[in-house]
C-alpha positions in Angstrom: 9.6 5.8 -15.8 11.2 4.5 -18.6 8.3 3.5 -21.5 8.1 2.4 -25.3 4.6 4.1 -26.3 1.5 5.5 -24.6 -2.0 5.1 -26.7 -5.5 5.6 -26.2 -7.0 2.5 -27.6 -9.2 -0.2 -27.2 -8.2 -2.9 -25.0 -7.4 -6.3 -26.9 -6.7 -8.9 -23.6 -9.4 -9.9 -21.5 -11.1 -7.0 -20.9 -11.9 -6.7 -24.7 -13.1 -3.6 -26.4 -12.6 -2.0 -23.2 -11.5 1.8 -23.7 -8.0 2.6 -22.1 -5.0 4.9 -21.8 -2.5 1.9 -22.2 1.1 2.4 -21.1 3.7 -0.2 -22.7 6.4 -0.1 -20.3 10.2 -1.2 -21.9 13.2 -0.7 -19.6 15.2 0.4 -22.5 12.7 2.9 -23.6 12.9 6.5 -23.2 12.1 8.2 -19.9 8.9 10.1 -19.2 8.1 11.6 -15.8 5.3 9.7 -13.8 3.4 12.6 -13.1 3.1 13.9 -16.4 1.8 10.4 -17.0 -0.4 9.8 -14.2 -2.0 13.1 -14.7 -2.6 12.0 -18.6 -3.7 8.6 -18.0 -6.5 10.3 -15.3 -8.7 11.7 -17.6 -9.4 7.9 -18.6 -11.3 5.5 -16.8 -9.7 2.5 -17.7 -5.5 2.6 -17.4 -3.8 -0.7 -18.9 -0.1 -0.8 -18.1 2.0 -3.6 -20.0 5.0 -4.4 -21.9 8.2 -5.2 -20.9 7.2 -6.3 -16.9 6.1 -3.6 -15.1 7.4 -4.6 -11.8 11.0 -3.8 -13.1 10.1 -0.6 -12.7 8.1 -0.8 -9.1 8.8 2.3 -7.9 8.0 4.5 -10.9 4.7 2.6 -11.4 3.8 3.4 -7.8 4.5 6.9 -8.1 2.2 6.8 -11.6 -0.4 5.3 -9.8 -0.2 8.0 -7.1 0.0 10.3 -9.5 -3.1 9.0 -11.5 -5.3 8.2 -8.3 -4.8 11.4 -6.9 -6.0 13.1 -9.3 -9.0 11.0 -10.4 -9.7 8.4 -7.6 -11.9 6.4 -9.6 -9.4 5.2 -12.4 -9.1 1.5 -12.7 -6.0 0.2 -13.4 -5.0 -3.0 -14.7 -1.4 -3.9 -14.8 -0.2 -6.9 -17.0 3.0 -9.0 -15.4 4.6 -12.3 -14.5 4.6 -12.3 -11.5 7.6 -12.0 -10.3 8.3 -8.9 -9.2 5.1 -8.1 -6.3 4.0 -4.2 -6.6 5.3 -1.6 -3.9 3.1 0.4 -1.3 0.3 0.5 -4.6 -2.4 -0.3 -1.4 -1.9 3.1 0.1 -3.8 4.6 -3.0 -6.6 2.2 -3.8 -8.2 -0.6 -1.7 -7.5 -3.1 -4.6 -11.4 -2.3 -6.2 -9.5 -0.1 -8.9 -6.2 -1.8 -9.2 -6.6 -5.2 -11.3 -3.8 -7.5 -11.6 -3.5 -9.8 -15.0 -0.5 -12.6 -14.3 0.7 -14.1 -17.5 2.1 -17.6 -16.0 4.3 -20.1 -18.0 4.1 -23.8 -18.1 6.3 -26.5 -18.0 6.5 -26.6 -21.7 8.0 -23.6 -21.3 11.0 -25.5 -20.3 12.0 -23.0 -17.8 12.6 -24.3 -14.1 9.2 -23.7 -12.3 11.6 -22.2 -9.2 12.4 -19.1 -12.3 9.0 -18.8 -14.1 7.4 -18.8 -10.6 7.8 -16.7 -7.4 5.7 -18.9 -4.8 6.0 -16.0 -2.3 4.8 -13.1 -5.1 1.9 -15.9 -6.8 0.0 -15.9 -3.4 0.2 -12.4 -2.5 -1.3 -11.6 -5.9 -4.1 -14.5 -5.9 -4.8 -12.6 -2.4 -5.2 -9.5 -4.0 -7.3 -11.2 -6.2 -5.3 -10.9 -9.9 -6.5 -13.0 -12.8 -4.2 -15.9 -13.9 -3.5 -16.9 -17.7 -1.8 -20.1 -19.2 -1.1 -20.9 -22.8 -2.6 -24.4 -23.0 -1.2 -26.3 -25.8 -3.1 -30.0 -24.9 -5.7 -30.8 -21.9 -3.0 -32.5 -20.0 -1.6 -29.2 -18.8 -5.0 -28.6 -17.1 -3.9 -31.0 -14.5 -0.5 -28.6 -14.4 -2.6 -25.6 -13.8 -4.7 -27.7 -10.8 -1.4 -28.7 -9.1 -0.1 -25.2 -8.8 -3.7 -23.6 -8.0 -3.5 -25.7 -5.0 0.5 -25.1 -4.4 -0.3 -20.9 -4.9 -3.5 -20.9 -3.3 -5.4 -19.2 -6.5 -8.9 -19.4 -7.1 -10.3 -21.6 -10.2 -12.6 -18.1 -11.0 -9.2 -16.7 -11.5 -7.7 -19.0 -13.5 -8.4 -17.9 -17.5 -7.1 -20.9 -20.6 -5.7 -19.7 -23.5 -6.3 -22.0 -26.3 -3.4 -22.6 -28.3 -1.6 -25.0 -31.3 -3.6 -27.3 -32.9 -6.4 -28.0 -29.5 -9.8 -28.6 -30.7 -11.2 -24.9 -29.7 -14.6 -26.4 -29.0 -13.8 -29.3 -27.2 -11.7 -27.3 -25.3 -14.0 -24.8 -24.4 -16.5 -27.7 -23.3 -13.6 -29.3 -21.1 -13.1 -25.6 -19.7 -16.5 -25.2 -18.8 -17.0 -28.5 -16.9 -13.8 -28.0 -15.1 -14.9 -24.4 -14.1 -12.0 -22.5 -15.7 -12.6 -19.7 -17.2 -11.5 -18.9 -21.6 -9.1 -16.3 -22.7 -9.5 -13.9 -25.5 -7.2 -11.9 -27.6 -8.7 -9.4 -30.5 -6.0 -8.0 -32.8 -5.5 -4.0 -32.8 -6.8 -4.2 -36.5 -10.2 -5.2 -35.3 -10.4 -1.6 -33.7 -8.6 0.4 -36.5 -11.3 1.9 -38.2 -13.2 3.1 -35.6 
């Protein structure tokens, strides 16, 4: 598997404060063999895998979660992507309660077509397994966006998480949120956890 860095810190994305073995994955990085990983990342409880997208590399991450769950069955894993790219054969080692999936979805404002920024076929299968969904929000009129396509990708609202961008009220936004049901994001930066 080809990876940038490998850390045990604490986790800054919605899981905050969370203790992990975090794996930044980076297709140009240099190459590390999964089992030396997933035996590593084992003694941990909590594995986040992120980075360049993961899914690039599908069949080395299923071999590290192989590696990992085999030798610690109770490791929870969550795996930061875009969607695009579904996981391979990762349900022969868990039954999804220990692998978590985070889907960091782009907009419209993004101005890429939605047909590149999303894979209908992959969106569902992950809502199906259940993954968390986050959108940059920049003004309350994407909320409508991110209505339309949780009834075109069959996602939950408890999946859905806003992350409160630009110059939005935070809040008012947080109030608009919480009487539309969605859920708020949250990012601490590293240097929160430094001295500890």
């Amino acid at each position: 598997m080809n990876i940038n860095t490998t850390e045990v810190r604490f986790s800054d994305k919605l899981e905050i404060g969370k203790l992990v073995f975090y794996l930044e994955t980076d297709v140009t990085g240099f190459e590390d063999s999964e089992e030396r990983l997933g035996k590593e990342a084992a003694e941990f409880n909590n594995v986040l895998i992120a980075g360049d997208e993961p899914f690039k590399q599908k069949e080395e991450i299923r071999e590290f979660v192989k590696y990992t769950l085999k030798t610690n069955p109770t490791t929870s894993i969550t795996i930061h992507t875009d969607g695009n790219n579904k996981p391979v054969g990762l349900n022969k080692f868990s039954n999804f309660n220990n692998i978590k999936y985070v889907v960091f979805g782009k907009l419209a404002r993004s101005n890429i077509p939605m047909d590149v920024r999303i894979n209908e076929k992959n969106w569902k299968w992950f809502a199906a397994a259940g993954a968390n969904f986050v959108f940059d929000i920049y003004k309350e009129e994407e909320i409508d966006e991110i209505i339309m396509l949780m009834t075109i990708l069959e996602i939950k609202k408890h999946q859905i998480y806003l992350n409160i961008k630009g110059d939005l009220d935070f809040k008012e936004m947080c109030f608009i949120a919480k009487s539309k049901g969605f859920n708020i994001y949250f990012e601490a930066s590293q240097d929160v956890f430094t001295s500890y």
